[in-house]
C-alpha positions in Angstrom: 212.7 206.6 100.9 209.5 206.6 98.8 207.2 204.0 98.9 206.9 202.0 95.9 203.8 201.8 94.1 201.7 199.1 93.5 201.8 197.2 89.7 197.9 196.5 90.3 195.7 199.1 89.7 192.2 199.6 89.9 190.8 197.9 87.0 192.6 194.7 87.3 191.5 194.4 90.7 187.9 194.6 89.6 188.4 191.9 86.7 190.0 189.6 89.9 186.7 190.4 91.7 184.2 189.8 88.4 186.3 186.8 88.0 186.0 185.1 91.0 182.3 185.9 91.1 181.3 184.8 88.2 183.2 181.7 88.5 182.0 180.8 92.0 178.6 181.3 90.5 179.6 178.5 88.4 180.7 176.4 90.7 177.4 176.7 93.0 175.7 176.2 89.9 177.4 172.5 89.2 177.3 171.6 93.0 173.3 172.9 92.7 173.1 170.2 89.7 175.1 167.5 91.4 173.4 167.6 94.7 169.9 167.4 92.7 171.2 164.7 91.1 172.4 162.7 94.2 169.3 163.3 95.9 166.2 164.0 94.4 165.6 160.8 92.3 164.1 158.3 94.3 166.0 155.7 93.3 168.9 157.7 93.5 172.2 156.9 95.8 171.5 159.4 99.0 167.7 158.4 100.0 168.1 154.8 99.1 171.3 154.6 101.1 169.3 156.9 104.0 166.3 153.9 103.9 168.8 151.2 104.0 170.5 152.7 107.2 167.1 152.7 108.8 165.8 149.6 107.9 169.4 148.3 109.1 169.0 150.0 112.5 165.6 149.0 113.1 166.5 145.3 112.3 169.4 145.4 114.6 166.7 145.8 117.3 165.3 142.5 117.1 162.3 140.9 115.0 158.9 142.5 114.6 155.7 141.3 113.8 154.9 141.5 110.4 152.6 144.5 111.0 155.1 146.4 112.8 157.7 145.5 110.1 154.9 147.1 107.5 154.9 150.2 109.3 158.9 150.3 110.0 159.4 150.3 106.0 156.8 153.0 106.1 158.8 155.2 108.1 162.3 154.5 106.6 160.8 155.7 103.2 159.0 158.7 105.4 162.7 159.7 106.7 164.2 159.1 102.9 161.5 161.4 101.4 162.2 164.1 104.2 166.1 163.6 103.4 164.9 164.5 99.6 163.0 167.2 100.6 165.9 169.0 102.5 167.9 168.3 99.2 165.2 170.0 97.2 165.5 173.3 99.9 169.2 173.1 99.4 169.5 172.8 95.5 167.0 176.2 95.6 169.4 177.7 98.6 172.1 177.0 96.2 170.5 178.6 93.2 169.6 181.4 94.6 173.4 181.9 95.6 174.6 180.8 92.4 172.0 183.8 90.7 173.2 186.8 93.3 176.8 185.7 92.3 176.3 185.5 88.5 174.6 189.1 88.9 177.4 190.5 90.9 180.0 189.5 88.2 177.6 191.0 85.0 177.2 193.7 87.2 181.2 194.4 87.4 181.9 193.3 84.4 179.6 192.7 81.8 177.3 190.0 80.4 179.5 188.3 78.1 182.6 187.2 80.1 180.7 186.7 83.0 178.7 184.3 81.6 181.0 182.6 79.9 183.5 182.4 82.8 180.0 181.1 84.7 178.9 178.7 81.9 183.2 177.6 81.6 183.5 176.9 85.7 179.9 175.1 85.8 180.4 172.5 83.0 184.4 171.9 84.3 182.5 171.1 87.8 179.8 168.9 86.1 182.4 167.1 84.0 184.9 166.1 87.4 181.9 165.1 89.3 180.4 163.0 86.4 183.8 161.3 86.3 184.1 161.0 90.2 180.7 159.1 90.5 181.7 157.0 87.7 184.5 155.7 90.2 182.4 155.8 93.0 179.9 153.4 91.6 181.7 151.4 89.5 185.7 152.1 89.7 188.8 152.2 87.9 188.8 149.9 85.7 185.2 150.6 84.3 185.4 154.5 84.4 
C-alpha cells in the first residue's frame, strides 16, 4: 500500500506560520495597550484598587495616630507606584515580544499582509476589551 500524500504542501504551511505570527504580534500588541491603560494612569483602576487594599489592611489593624496614619497613606501610594512601575516593565516586555513577532511574520511573508493581519488582530483585541471594561465598570445596561 502506498502512503498517501499530504494535501498541504510547503507554502501553505508557511502562510499558517506568517499567519499566526503576525497575528499573535497583534494580539500582544492590544494586550501591551490595554495593560498600559489599566495600569499606568494614576487614577487608573489597578493602582487605585492596589492603594485601597492597603489602606484597607492597615486599617483592619487597629487605629493609628494621626502621624502614623500620614506615613501609612505614604506607603500605600509607595506600593501603588511600584505596582505601576512593574506595569510600565511589562508593557515594554510586551512590546518587545509583539516587535520580534511582527518581524518574524514580514520576514515569512512580506510587509503587506503581515501588517495588515497585525494592524486587523490588534484593533479586534482593542475593540473586545474596550467593550469588556465598559461592562466591568458600568454594566449591561449602560454598555
Amino acid at each position: 500500500m502506498e502512503p498517501i500524500e499530504s494535501s498541504i504542501d510547503e507554502s501553505s504551511m508557511q502562510q499558517a506560520m506568517f499567519a499566526r505570527q503576525a497575528f499573535l504580534s497583534g494580539t500582544i500588541g492590544s494586550v501591551s495597550s490595554c495593560t498600559a491603560k489599566l495600569c499606568l494612569h494614576p487614577k487608573a483602576w489597578i493602582p487605585t484598587s492596589i492603594c485601597q487594599l492597603c489602606l484597607y489592611f492597615v486599617s483592619k489593624t487597629g487605629p493609628l495616630p494621626s502621624t502614623e496614619a500620614d506615613q501609612v497613606v505614604q506607603i500605600c501610594e509607595i506600593v501603588s507606584l511600584l505596582s505601576r512601575g512593574a506595569s510600565m516593565l511589562l508593557v515594554i516586555v510586551l512590546n518587545g515580544l509583539m516587535l520580534s513577532r511582527f518581524l518574524d511574520g514580514i520576514e515569512e511573508s512580506g510587509s503587506v499582509s503581515a501588517t495588515a493581519l497585525s494592524t486587523a488582530a490588534n484593533f479586534s483585541f482593542s475593540v473586545s476589551n474596550y467593550f469588556q471594561r465598559r461592562i466591568l465598570y458600568f454594566g449591561l445596561r449602560d454598555a
